[in-house]
C-alpha positions, 0 to 999 in steps of 0.5 A: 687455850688461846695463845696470844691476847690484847691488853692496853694497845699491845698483843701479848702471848698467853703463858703455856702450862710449862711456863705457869709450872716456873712461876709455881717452882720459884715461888716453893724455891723462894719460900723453901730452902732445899735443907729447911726442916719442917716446923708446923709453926712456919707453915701458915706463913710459908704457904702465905710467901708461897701462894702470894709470889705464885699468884702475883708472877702467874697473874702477870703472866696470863690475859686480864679476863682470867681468874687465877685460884692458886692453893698450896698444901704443905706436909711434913714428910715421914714417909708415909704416902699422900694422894690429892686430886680435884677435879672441874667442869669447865671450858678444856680450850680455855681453861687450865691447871698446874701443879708443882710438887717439891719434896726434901727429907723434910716436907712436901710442898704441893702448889696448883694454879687453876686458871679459868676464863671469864 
C-alpha cells in the first residue's frame, strides 16, 4: 500500500495497519466499558457506536479513493470457542484488513476494517 497520498493541495501519509488497529480499538473502548455485561438487547446498538466511530476515524484516516467496509461481531462470552475467517481476491500492495478482537467475562467483540482501492 502506497504510504503517502494528495488530497485538496496537500500530501498526507496513508495510515499503516497498526494505526487503522487504534481506531478499531477506540471505537470497542468507547462503546464497551471493560465491567459491561452482555444484554443481547444492547447489542444492535452497540455494534451501530461501534461500526460508526471506526468507519468515521479510519475514513478520515486513508486517501479519498478508497472504500472502507467495516463489520462487527458481538458474542456473548460462556467459554465456549468461536473461529471467524474471510477471505479476498484483491490487489495485496494496495489493499487491506484489520481486526481487533476485545474480550471481558462477558463478551467478545470482533471489529474488521477492509480497505480497498478504487
Amino acid at each position: 500500500m502506497s504510504t503517502e497520498y494528495h488530497t485538496g493541495g496537500e500530501t498526507r501519509m496513508m495510515s499503516s495497519a497498526d494505526e487503522i488497529k487504534k481506531y478499531l480499538k477506540s471505537a470497542v473502548e468507547m462503546a464497551v466499558t471493560g465491567g459491561e455485561e452482555y444484554l443481547h438487547s444492547k447489542v444492535p446498538e452497540l455494534q451501530k457506536n461501534i461500526n460508526d466511530y471506526a468507519l468515521k476515524k479510519v475514513s478520515a484516516a486513508i486517501p479519498p479513493t478508497y472504500k472502507v467496509i467495516v463489520t462487527c461481531m458481538i458474542v456473548q462470552n460462556t467459554g465456549s470457542g468461536i473461529h471467524t475467517a474471510s477471505t479476498v481476491h484483491w490487489q495485496p500492495d494496495q489493499d487491506m484488513t484489520v481486526a481487533y478482537v476485545f474480550h471481558n467475562d462477558a463478551m467478545i467483540v470482533d471489529v474488521n476494517a477492509f480497505l480497498i482501492s478504487t
